[in-house]
C-alpha positions as CSV (number, residue, x, y, z in Angstrom):
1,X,0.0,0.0,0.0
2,X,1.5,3.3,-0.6
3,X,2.1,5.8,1.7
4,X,0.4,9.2,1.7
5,X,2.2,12.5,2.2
6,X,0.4,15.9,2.8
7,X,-2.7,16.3,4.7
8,X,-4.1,13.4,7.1
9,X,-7.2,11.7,6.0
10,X,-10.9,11.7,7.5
11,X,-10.0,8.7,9.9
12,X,-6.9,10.7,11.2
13,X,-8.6,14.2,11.7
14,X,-11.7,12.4,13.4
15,X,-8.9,10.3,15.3
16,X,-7.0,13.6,16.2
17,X,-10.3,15.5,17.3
18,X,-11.8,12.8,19.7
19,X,-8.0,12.6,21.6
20,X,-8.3,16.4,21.6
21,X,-12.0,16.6,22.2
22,X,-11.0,13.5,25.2
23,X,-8.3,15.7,27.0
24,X,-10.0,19.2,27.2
25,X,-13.1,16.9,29.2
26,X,-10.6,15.3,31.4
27,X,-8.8,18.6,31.9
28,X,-12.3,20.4,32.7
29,X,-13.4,17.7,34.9
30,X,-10.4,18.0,36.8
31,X,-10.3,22.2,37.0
32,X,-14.3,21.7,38.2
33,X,-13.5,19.0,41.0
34,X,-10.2,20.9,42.1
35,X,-12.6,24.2,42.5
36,X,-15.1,22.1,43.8
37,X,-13.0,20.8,46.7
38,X,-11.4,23.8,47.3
39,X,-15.2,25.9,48.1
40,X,-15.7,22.8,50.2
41,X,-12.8,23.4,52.1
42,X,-13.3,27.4,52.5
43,X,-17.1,26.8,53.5
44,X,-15.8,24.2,56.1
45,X,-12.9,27.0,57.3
46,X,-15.7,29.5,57.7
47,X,-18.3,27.1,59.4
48,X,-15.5,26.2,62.1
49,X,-14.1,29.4,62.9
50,X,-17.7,31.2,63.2
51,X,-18.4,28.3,65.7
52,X,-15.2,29.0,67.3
53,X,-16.4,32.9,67.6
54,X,-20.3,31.7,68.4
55,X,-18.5,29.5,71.4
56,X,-16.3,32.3,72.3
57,X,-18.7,34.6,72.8
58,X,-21.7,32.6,74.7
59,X,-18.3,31.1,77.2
60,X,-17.8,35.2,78.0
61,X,-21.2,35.7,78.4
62,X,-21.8,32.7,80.7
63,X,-19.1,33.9,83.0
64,X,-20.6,35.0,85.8
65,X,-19.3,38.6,87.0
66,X,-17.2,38.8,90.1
67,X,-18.9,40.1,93.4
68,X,-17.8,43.4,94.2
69,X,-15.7,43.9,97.2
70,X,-17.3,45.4,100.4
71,X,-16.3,49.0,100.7
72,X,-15.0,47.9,103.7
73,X,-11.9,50.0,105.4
74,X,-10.9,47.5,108.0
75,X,-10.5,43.7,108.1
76,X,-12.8,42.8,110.7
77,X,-15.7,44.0,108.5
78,X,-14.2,42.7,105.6
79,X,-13.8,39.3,106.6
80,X,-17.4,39.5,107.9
81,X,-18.8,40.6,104.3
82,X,-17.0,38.2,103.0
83,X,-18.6,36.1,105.4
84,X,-22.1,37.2,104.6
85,X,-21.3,36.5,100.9
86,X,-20.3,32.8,101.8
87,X,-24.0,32.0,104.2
88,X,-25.7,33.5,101.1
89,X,-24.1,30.8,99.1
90,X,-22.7,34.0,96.3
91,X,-19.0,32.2,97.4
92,X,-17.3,29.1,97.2
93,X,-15.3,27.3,99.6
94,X,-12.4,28.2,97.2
95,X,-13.6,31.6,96.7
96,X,-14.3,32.4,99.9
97,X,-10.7,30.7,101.5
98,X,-8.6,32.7,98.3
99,X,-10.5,36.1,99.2
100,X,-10.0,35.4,103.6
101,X,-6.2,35.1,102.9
102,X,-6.0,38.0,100.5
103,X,-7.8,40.3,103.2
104,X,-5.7,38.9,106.0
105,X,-2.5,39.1,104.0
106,X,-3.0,42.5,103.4
């Protein structure tokens, strides 16, 4: 059979489209996933840190506020504030032992 020179035939531009036609798809298909994923990925980023803000702020505002001090000028009457703040149950054992040593160490 003899060999042609010059222009390809039908078969080879049909041939030549499809494996042109075949890699712009796979090429598109991979840009669209890749764009895909990385919308998934922001959405996610966004999702987590407004949770992180939405837990941030209801943990400040479940924190209760700390009793003012008594405008006490001596410890006696301090100490029996404090005192009055621990029967009332406003002060922990903790609280009310951290608060006794700060007025006494004073």
């Amino acid at each position: 059979m003899p060999q042609r020179f010059g222009r390809p035939g039908l078969l080879g531009t049909i041939a030549r489209t499809a494996v042109i036609s075949g890699t712009a798809s796979a090429v598109s298909n991979r840009v669209n996933r890749g764009m895909a994923e990385r919308d998934m990925r922001q959405q996610a980023e966004a999702q987590a840190q407004q949770q992180a803000w939405m837990d941030q702020g209801a943990a400040q505002a479940s924190t209760p506020p700390a009793p003012a001090p008594a405008p006490a000028t001596d410890r006696v009457s301090q100490l029996t504030a404090l005192a009055d703040l621990k029967a009332q149950g406003l002060l922990t054992d903790e609280e009310f032992a951290t608060e006794k040593a700060r007025i006494l160490g004073s």
